[in-house]
C-alpha positions in Angstrom: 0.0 0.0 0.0 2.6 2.0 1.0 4.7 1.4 -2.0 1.4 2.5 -4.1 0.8 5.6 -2.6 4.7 6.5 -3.6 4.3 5.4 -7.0 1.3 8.0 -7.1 4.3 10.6 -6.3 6.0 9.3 -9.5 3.3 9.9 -11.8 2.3 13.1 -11.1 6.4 14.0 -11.5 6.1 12.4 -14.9 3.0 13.8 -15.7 4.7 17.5 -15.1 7.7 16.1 -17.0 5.5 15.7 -20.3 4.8 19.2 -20.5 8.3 20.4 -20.0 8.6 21.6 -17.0 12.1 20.9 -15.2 12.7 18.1 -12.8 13.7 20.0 -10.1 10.5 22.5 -10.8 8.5 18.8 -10.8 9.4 17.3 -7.9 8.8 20.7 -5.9 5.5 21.2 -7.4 4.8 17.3 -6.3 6.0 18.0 -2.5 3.7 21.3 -2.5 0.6 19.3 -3.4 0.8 16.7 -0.8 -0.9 16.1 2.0 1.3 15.2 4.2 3.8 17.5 3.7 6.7 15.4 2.1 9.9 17.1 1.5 11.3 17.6 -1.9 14.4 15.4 -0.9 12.4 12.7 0.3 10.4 12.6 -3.3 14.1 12.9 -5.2 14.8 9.7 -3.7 11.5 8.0 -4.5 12.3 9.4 -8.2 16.0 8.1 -8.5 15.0 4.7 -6.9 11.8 3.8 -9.4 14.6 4.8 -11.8 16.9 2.3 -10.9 14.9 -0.3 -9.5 11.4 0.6 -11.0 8.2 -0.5 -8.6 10.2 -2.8 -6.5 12.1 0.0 -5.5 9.3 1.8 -3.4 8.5 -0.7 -1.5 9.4 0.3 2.1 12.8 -1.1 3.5 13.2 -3.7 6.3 15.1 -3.3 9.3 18.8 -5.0 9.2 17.8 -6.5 12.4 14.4 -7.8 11.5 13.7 -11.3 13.4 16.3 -11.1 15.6 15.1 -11.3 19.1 17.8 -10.1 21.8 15.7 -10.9 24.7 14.6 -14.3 23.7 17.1 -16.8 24.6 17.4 -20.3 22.3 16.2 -21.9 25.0 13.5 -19.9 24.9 12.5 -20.0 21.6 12.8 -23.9 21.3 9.4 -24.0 24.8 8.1 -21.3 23.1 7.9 -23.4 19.5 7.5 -27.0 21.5 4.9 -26.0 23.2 2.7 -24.3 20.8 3.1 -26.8 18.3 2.0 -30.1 20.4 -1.0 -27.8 22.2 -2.7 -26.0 19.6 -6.5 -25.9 21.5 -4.3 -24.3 24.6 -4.7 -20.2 23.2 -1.2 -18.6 23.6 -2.1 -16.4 26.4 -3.0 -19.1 28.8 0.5 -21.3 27.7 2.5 -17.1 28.2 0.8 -16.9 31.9 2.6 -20.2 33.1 5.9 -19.4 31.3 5.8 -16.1 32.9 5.2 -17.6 36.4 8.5 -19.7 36.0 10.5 -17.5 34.6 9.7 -13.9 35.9 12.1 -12.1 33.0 10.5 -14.4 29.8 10.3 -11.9 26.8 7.5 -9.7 26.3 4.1 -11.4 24.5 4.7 -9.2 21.4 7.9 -10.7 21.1 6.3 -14.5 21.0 4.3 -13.0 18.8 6.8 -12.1 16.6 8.4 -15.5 17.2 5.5 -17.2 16.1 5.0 -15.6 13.4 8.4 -15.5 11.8 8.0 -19.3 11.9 4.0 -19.8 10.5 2.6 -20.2 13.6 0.3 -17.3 14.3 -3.3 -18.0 15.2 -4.8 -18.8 11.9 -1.9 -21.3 11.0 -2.1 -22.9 14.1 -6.2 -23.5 13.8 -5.8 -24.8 10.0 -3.2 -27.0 11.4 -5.1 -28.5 14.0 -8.9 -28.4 12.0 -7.8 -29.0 8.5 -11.2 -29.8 7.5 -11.6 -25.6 8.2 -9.9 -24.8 5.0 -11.7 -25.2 1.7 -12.5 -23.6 -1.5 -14.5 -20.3 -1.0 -15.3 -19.9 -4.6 -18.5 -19.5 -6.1 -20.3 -22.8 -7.7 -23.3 -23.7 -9.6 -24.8 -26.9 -10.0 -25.3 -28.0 -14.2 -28.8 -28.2 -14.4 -32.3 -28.3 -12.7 -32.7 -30.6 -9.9 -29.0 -31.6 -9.7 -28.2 -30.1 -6.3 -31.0 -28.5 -3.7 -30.7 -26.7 -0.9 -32.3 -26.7 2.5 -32.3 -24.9 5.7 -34.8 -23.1 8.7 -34.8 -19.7 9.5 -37.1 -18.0 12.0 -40.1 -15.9 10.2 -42.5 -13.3 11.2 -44.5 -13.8 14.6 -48.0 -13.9 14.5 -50.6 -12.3 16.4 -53.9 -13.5 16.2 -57.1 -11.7 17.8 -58.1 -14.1 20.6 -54.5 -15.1 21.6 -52.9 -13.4 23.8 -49.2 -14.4 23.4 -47.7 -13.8 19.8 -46.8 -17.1 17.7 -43.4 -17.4 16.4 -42.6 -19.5 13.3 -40.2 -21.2 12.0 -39.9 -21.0 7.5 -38.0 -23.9 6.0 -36.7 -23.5 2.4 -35.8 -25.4 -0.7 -33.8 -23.8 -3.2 -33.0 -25.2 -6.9 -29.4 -24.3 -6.9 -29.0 -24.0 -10.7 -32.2 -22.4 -11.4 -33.1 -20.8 -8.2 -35.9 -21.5 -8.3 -38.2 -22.7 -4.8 -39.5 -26.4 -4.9 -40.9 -25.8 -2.0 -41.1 -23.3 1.3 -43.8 -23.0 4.2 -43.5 -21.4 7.5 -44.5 -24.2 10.4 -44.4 -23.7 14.3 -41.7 -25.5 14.9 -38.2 -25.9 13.4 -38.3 -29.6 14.0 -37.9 -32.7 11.4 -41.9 -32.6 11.1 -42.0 -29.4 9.1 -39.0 -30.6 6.9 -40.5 -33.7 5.8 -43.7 -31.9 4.9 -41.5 -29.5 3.3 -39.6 -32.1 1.0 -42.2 -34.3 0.5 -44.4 -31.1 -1.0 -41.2 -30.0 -2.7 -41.2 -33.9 -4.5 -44.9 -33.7 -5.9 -44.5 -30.4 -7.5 -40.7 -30.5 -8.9 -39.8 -33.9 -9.0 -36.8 -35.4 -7.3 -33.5 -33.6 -6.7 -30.0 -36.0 -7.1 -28.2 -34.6 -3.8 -30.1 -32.6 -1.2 -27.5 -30.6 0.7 -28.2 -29.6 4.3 -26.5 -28.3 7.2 -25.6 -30.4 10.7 -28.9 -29.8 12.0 -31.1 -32.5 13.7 -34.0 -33.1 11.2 -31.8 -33.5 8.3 -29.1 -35.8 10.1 -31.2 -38.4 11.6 -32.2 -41.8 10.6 -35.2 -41.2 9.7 -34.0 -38.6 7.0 -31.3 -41.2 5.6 -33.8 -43.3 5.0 -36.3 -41.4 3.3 -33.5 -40.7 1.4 -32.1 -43.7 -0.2 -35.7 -45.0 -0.6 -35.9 -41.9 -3.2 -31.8 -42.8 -4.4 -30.9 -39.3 -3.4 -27.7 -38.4 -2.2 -27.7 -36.7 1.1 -24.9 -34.0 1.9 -24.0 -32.4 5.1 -22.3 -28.8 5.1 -19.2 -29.1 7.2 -18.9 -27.1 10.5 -18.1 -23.6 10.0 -18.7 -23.4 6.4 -21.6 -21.1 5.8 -20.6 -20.1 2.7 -21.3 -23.1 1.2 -24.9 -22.7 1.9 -25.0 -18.9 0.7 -27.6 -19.3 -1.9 -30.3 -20.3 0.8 -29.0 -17.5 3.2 -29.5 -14.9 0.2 -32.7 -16.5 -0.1 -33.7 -15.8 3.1 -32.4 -12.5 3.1 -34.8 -11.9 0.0 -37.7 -13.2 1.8 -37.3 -10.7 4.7 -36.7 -7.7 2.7 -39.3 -8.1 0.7 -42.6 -10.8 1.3 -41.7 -10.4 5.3 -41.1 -6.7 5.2 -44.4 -6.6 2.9 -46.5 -7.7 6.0 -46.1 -4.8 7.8 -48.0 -2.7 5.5 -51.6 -1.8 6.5 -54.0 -4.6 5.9 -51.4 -7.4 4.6 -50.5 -8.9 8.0 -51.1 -12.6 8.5 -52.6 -13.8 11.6 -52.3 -17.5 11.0 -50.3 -20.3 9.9 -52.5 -21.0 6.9 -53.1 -17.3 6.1 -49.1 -16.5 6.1 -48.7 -19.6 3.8 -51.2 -18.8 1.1 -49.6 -15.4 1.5 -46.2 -16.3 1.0 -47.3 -19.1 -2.1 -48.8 -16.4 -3.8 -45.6 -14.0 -3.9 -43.1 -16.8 -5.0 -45.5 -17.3 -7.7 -46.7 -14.2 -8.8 -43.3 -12.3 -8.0 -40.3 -14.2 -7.4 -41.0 -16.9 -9.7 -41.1 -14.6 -12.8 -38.4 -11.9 -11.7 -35.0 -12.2 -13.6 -32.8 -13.3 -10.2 -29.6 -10.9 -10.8 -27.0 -13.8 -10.8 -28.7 -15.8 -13.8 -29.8 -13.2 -15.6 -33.4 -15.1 -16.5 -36.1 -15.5 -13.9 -36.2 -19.0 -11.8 -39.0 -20.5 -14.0 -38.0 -19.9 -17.3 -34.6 -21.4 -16.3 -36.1 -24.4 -14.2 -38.3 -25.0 -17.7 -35.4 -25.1 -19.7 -34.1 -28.4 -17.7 -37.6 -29.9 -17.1 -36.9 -32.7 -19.8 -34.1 -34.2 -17.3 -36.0 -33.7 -14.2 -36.6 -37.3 -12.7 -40.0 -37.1 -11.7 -42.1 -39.3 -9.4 -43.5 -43.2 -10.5 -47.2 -41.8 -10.4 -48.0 -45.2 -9.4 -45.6 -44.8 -6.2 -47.2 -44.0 -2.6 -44.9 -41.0 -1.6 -46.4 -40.8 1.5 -45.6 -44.5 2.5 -41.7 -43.8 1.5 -42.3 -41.2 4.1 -42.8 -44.0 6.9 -40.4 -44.3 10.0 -38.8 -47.8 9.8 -38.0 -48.9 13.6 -37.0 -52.8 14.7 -39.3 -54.3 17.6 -39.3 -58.0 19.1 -42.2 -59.9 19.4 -43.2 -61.1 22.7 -44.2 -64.7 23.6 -47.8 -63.7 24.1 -48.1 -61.8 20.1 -47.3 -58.5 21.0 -45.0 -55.6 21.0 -45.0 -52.1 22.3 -44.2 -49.2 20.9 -44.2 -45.8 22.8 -46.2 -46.3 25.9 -48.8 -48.2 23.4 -49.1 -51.6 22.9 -50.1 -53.6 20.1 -50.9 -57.0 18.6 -48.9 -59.1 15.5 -49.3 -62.2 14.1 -48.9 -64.9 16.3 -46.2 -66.8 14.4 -43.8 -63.9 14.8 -43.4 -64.5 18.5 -40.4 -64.2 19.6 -39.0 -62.6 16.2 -37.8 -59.4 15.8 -39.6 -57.7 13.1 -39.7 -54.1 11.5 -42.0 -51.4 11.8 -43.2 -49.1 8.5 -45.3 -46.1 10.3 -46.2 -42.5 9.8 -44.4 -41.3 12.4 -46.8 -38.1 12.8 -49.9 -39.9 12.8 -49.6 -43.9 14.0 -52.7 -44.4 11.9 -51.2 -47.4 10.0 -48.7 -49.1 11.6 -47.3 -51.9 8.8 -45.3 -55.4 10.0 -42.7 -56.7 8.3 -40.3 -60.0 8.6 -37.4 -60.5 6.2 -39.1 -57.4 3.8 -42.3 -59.5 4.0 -46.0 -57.9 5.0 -47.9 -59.7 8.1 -50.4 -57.2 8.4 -51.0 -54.3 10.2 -50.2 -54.3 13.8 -53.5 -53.7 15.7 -53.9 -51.8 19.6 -54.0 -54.2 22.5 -57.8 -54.2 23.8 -57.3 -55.0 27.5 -60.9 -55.3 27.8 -61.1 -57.9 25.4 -58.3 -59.4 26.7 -59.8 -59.7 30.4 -62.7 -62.1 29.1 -60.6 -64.3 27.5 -59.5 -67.5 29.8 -56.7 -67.0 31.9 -55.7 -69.2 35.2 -56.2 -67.0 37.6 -59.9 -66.7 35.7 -59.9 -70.0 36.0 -59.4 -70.0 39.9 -62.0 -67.4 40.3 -65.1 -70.3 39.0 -64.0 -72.6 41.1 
């Protein structure tokens, strides 16, 4: 910078040069029309030295002595180095306090600062060392076409205030964003941020776009558990995890958001367009991604979501119509059969075919409903798996029944 601001010096020289006027006249007319008050002398030598050694030249020069540290002794340096380099979670002020109590007259901090940094081992460097997975490629990226890569995250919405409630209702809006067209598959605002609301939100996202080949999701809990994986592979899409710490790999759905709040959120606020439900605030929110977002040119494709969605909608793998999406939906859990035909699940129990006793068999349910709990053995049906009736149960002949007639 500094070596910049000279060669700006230079130029103006030359400049006066070009229309004849003497160097001596130049260089004085240069010094007058600073700021800073630089001596003709001092821009003499700036002239001679871009002269000799052109750009290189300007660049300031370094002290002689520059890394030497005469109050660091070798012994010194070599606990300084060891110790840094086989603790890197311990932060350097907490390793300096202990030296210091041992050895009252251990060099300043700056000067292990300096140490460390003449060899690589400032704070940065010492964190990449220790989390390599921290460093990565920061560029920007763009999937090929429709459907190849979405994106999905939560991000708190608006909060809702409806007439008879006294406390205000905060909501949660999870997002799917087309990363090559930009264009949204799929986005509702729920009350919860929980793996509920994201598996409405895909399996919505599914029925109206068809199915993605990688889903790419932070470390959160709804996109990381079992349940997810296996929703997943049932539809043969590959799910991705952003790693810790690498937000910018999920900037396209935080600009997304960003958009929302500036502009459909923001849009709330104006006199009768607030939303005082869940429903309400949907339809709301459907209405400007179709009517506004969907058919504006986004400013990073240069065409507007649809029209570039469209343009891939030959290769979009949609959905056997044939297929129960809502069944690839199901929670899979493994139970064992009890001696007497039954199983519990929660706190409830229920009944099975009596020739799985003492099996262990799997479970296919809507986890959000238990309407239609499904029993399997060896990816064979046995029927649905029906509530215990205790009452029924009760009439039937037991022993101690039994002993009761007698």
């Amino acid at each position: 910078m500094l070596a910049l601001e000279r060669f700006g010096f230079i130029t103006k020289i030359q400049d006066a040069l070009h229309q004849q006027i003497p160097l001596g006249q130049a260089i004085q007319q240069a010094a007058s029309a600073s700021i800073e008050a630089l001596s003709p002398r001092t821009l003499e030598d700036w002239w001679y030295a871009s002269k000799k050694g052109g750009f290189a030249a300007l660049h300031p020069k370094g002290r002689c002595d520059r890394g030497q540290y005469r109050k660091c002794t070798p012994e010194q340096k070599k606990l300084i180095l060891d110790q840094v380099q086989s603790t890197p979670r311990i932060p350097l002020t907490v390793l300096y306090r202990q030296w210091k109590e041992k050895h009252p007259l251990f060099p300043s901090l700056t000067t292990v600062y300096r140490l460390l940094e003449q060899h690589q081992l400032n704070h940065k460097q010492r964190r990449a060392g220790f989390f390599p997975s921290l460093s990565g490629p920061t560029k920007s990226f763009e999937a090929p076409f429709a459907n190849d890569l979405w994106m999905v995250d939560f991000s708190p919405g608006p909060f809702l205030r409806p007439p008879d409630f006294p406390k205000a209702q905060a909501t949660h809006l999870c997002l799917i964003i087309d990363d090559h067209s930009r264009l949204i598959p799929f986005a509702a605002y729920h009350g919860q941020a929980d793996t509920q609301a994201f598996h409405h939100t895909l399996k919505q996202a599914l029925r109206r776009r068809g199915i993605p080949i990688k889903l790419y999701t932070d470390q959160g809990g709804p996109f990381t558990n079992d349940h997810t994986k296996i929703i997943c592979a049932n539809l043969g899409v590959r799910l991705l995890h952003a790693k810790p710490y690498h937000a910018w790999s999920k900037g396209k759905v935080e600009r997304m958001f960003k958009t929302i709040q500036d502009d459909f959120e923001n849009g709330l606020r104006l006199p009768g367009q607030a939303a005082f439900c869940l429903e309400e605030l949907n339809a709301k929110f459907i209405r400007w991604l179709q009517v506004i977002y969907h058919v504006r040119v986004h400013s990073s494709t240069g065409a507007t979501p649809e029209e570039r969605f469209s343009k891939h909608s030959h290769q979009v793998r949609l959905l056997d119509p044939h297929q129960d999406l809502d069944r690839l939906f199901y929670m899979r859990l493994q139970r064992v059969v009890r001696k007497d035909g039954t199983l519990r699940l929660d706190t409830q129990g229920y009944e099975v075919d009596l020739t799985l006793r003492g099996l262990e068999v799997e479970l296919r349910f809507d986890p959000y409903r238990k309407e239609r709990i499904e029993v399997y053995y060896r990816d064979q049906s046995f029927g649905l798996a029906r509530p215990v009736n205790l009452h029924l149960n009760s009439q039937l002949s037991h022993p101690h029944n039994d002993e009761a007639q007698r």
